[in-house]
N, C-alpha and C positions, 0 to 999 in steps of 0.2 A: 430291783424295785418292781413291785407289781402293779401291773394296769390299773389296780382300784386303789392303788397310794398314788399311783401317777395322777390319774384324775382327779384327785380328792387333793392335790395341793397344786391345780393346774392354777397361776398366780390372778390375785385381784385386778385384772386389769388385763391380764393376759393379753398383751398383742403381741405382736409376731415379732421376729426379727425387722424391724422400724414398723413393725404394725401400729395400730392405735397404740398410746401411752396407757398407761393406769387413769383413768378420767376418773375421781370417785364421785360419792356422793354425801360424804359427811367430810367434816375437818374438826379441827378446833378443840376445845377440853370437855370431855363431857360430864353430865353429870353422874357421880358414882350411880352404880347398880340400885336400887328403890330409890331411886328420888321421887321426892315428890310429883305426881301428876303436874300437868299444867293447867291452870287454872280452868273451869268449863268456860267455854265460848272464846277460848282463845286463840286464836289465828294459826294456823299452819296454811302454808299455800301449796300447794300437790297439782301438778301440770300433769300428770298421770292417772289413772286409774286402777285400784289395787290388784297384783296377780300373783299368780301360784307361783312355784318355785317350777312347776312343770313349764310355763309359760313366760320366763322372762326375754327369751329373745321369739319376735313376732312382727305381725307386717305394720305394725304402730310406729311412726317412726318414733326417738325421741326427742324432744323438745331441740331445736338447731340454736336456741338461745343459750339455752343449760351448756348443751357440749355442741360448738361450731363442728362444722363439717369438716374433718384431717385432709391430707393429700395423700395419698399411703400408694407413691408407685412401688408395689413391692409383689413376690411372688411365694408365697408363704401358705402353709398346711399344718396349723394350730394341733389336727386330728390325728397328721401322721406322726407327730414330736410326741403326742398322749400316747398312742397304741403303742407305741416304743419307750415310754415308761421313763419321759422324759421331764422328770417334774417339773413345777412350775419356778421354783427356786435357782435352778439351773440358769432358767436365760433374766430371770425378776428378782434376782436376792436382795435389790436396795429397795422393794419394797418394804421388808420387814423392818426399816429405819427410818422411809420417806413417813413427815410429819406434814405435808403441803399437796394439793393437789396441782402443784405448780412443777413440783420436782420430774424432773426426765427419768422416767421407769425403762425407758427402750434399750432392751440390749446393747453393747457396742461389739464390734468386732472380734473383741477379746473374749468376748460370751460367746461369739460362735466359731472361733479358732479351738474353741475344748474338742468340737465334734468334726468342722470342714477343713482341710488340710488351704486355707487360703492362700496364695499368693499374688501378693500385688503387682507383681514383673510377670505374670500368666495371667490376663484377664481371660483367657479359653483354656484354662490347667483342666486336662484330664486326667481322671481317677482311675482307680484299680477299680473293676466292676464290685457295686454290693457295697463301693463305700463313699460317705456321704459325698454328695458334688462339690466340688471347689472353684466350677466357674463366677464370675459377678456376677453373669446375666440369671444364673440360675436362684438367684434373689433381687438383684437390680436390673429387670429387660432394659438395654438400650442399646440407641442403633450399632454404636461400633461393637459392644459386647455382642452384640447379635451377628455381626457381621465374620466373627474372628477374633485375631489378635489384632491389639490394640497396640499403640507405642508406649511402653514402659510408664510409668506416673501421671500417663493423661486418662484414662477409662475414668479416672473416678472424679475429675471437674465436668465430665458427663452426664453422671448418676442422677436423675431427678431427685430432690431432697427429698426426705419425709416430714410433714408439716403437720405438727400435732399442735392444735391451738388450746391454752389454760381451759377446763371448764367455768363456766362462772355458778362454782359451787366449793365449797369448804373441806378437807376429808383428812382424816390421818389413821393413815393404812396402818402405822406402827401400834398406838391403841388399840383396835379391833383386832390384829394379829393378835397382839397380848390377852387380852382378853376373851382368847377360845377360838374366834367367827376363822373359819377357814374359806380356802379361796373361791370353791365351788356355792358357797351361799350366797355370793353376790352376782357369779360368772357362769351362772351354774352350765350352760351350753357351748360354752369356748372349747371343751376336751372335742366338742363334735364339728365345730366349722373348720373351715378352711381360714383367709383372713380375717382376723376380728376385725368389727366395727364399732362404732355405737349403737347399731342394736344388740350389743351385746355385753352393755351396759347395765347395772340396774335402774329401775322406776324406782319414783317417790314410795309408792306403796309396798314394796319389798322391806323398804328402810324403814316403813313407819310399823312394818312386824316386829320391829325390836323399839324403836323410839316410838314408845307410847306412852311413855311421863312414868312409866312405872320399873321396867327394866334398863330404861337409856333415857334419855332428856327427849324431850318432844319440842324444845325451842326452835321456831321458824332458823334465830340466827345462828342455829348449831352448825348447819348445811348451809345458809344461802349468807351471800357476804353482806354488811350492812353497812347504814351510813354513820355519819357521825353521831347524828340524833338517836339513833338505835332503829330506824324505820329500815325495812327491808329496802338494799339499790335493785331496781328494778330496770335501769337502761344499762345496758353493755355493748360491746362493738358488735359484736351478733345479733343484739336486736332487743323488744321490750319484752321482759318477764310478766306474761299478765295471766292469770288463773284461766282457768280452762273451763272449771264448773264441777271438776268432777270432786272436788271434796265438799261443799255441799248442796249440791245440786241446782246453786241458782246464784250461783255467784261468776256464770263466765260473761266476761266483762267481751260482750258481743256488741257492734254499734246501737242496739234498742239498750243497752246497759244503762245508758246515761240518762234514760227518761224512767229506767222499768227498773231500780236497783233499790225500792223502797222494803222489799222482804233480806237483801243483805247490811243493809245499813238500820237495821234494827239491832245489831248485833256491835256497836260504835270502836269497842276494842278492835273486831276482827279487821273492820277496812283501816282502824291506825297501825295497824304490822306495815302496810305500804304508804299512806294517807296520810297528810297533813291536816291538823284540823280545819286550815284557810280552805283546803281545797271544795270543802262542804259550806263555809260561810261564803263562799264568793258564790254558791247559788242561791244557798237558802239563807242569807241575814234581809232577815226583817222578813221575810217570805215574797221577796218582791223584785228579788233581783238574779239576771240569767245572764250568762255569757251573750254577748253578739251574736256566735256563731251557733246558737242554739234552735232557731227556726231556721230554715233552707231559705233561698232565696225567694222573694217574692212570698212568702210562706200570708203576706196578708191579701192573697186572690186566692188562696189554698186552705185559708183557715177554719174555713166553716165546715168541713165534713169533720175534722176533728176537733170543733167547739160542739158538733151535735153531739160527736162520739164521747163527750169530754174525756180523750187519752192525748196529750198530757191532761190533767187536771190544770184547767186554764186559771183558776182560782189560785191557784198554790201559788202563784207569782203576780199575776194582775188582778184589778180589783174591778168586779164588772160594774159598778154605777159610775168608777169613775173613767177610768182606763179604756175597759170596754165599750160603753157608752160611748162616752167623749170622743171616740173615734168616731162612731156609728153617725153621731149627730152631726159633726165636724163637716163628714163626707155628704148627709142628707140622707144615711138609709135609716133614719129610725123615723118614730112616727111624732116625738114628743118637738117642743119646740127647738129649734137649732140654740144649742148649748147649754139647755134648762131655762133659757130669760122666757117672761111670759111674751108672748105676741109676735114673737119673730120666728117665721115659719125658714126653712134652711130652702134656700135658692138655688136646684142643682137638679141638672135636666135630667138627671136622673133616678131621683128622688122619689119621698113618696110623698112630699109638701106639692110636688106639680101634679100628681094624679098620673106620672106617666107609666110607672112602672109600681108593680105589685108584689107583694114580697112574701102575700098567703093566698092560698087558694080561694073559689066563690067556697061559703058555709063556713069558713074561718070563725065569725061571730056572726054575721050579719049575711041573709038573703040576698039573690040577687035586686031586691027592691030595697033591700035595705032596711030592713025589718030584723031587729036581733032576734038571734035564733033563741027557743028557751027550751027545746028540745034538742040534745047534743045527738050526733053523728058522729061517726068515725074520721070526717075530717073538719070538726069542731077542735078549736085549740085547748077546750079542757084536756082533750085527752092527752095533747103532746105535751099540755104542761104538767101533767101528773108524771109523767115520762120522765121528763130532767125541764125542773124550771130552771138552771140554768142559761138554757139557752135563749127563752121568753125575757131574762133579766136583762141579757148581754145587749137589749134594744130599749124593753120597757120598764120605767117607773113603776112602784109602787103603789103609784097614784095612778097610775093605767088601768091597775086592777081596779082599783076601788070606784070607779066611774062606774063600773056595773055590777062588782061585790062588797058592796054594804049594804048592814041595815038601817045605814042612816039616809031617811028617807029624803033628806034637802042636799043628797051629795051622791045620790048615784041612783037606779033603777030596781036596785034590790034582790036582783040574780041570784037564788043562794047557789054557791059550790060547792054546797055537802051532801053525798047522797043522801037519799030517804032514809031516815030515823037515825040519821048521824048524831042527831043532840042526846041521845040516850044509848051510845052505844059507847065501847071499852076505847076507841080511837079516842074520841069522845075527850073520855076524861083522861086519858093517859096524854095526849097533849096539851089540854089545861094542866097537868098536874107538871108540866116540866117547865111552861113560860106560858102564864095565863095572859101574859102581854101586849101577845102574839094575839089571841082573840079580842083584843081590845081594839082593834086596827080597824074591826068591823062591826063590831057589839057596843053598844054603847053601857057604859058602868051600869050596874043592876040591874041587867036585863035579864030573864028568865031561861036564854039559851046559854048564860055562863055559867049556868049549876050542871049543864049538862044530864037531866033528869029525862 
């Protein structure tokens, strides 16, 4: 056999004499050769990023969830069994039958009794030079094997086992045999290490060179195991399956995911591959309702740098005349009457009902004499309300405003807030022309500023 047959069926999985197992990366029935694509915007979850065939083993590790960490005390040269034209069928022939990614691929003793003159009454049997070794320690180090001879039938309740754990992924190596895929397209660098590991595994993106809905099936639950419902499982004894980000770009479920996930959940197929559709109503029914644990602690002595910033959108869940208010008043920091009744100012030393404490700067509205300003400044509140009236809301009424923007001359001062020649410009009419109602708040019916001329 030659070195480039040897390499070229170096096996799917390729681990050593107890090295890694075959860990694949598909299972299950696929679908025949042209199947149909799978649908646009449909789900696949990829913890990888896609590589060459030059690059599948590299300092990335792979995912510890997909394939837990083996135990492999073993002492093994994948390289030196290649360059001696040792194919991969030699010590993996029950690959080309295993239909499970569950099945034990690992050589047994009888796979290396073809080449090592083994004896189990010689754990130190020495060879003729030049041909293979036949001690244990010369694949299982341990202390007595290390030491010498051993007593007869005990060396091997010594051996550290080799511990290969199931991946939590699907694959049937028999399929892909039949169907052409040889061992170096998924192993491609095993003829060259020393012990295989899992990085020397394939990626998601190696697999999704052939499952792309047109040459192989592109279904998430071709490869990953699923539940009953057909939602991808996502928790395993290794840990939680969660996207990474790198299939499209903004979907890695990072802890900002749960406030910041509105550009993947446009997409409502993609997040039910894993998602329940409750798990989205128990935030958003009725737009009003969040988890407990969704503000940090104390988050209401914290909340105002991010009601200025509005990230979250405070709106998307509380309603600020009532929610937000109703708090503000409750405690005494707003300025209108404690709870909306007329007359009753909020009693709270630290209020703005006692004058004790102040909540805007001098030039806010009004001069230090108290004179309203009717020329704005930079730290005049027109401007911060043009900014985000949000935050103006989360304290003041509607009727806050209109104390000094109306033109109704028996109900406020008459302040207009529209710049110069606002009544004839395109803002103008493009806001009457979406809710003229809105202008009615301050305009009284048939007045000359609602033709906007």
């Amino acid at each position: 056999m030659t070195l480039a047959k040897a390499r070229a069926c170096i096996v799917v999985g390729v681990w050593a004499l107890g090295a890694v197992t075959l860990m694949p990366v598909l299972h299950g029935r696929a679908e025949p050769v042209g199947a149909p694509a799978f649908p646009p915007g449909a789900a696949m979850l990829r913890l990888d990023p896609p590589v060459g065939p030059s690059s599948r083993r590299d300092d990335v590790p792979r995912s510890p969830v997909v394939y837990p960490a083996p135990s492999l005390p073993l002492t093994f040269d994948h390289g030196r069994h290649a360059r001696r034209g040792i194919g991969c069928d030699v010590c993996h022939g029950e690959a080309a039958r295993s239909v499970s990614s569950k099945d034990n691929l690992l050589p047994g003793e009888q796979a290396c009794r073809a080449c090592h003159a083994i004896d189990r009454t010689q754990a130190a049997k020495v060879v003729a030079p030049g041909q293979p070794p036949a001690r244990c320690d010369a694949c299982h180090p341990t202390p007595s094997a290390a030491g010498g001879a051993s007593m007869p039938g005990t060396w091997a309740l010594e051996i550290p086992r080799v511990i290969v754990p199931s991946p939590a992924l699907k694959f049937n190596h028999k399929l892909h045999i039949d169907r052409g895929a040889s061992c170096v397209l998924c192993h491609a660098d095993v003829p060259n290490v020393a012990l295989a590991t899992t990085a020397d595994l394939p990626r998601m993106g190696l697999c999704l060179g052939c499952h792309d809905g047109r040459q192989a099936t592109a279904r998430c639950a071709a490869c990953h195991p699923t539940l009953a419902d057909g939602r991808l499982r996502t928790s395993f004894p290794s840990g939680l399956l969660i996207p990474s980000g790198s299939l499209r770009g903004f979907d890695a479920h990072t802890p900002s995911f749960r406030t910041q996930h509105k550009a993947a959940a446009q997409d409502a197929r993609y997040c039910s591959t894993c998602h329940k559709q409750s798990e989205c109503t128990e935030c958003h029914a009725a737009g009003v309702i969040r988890p407990v644990d969704f503000h940090p602690v104390d988050y209401a002595t914290l909340h105002a740098v991010d009601a200025r910033r509005n990230i979250p959108n405070c709106s998307s869940c509380h309603r600020n005349q009532t929610f937000c208010l109703g708090c503000h008043q409750r405690l005494g920091v707003a300025p209108d009457p404690e709870g909306g009744q007329a007359g009753r100012q909020p009693n709270n030393p630290f209020g703005t009902g006692t004058g004790v404490k102040r909540f805007h700067p001098p030039g806010w509205v009004r001069d230090e004499a108290g004179v309203v300003l009717t020329t704005p400044s930079p730290a005049s509140h027109g401007i911060q309300a043009r900014r985000n009236l949000r935050v103006c809301v989360s304290c003041h009424r509607e009727e806050s405003c209109l104390t000094c923007h109306s033109a109704d001359p028996m109900r406020s001062m008459g302040v207009n807030p529209h710049p110069p020649g606002f009544g004839s410009s395109a803002p103008c009419k493009a806001m009457a022309s979406r809710n003229a109602r809105a202008c009615l708040k301050c305009h009284q019916a048939g007045s000359s500023a609602l033709s906007c001329d």
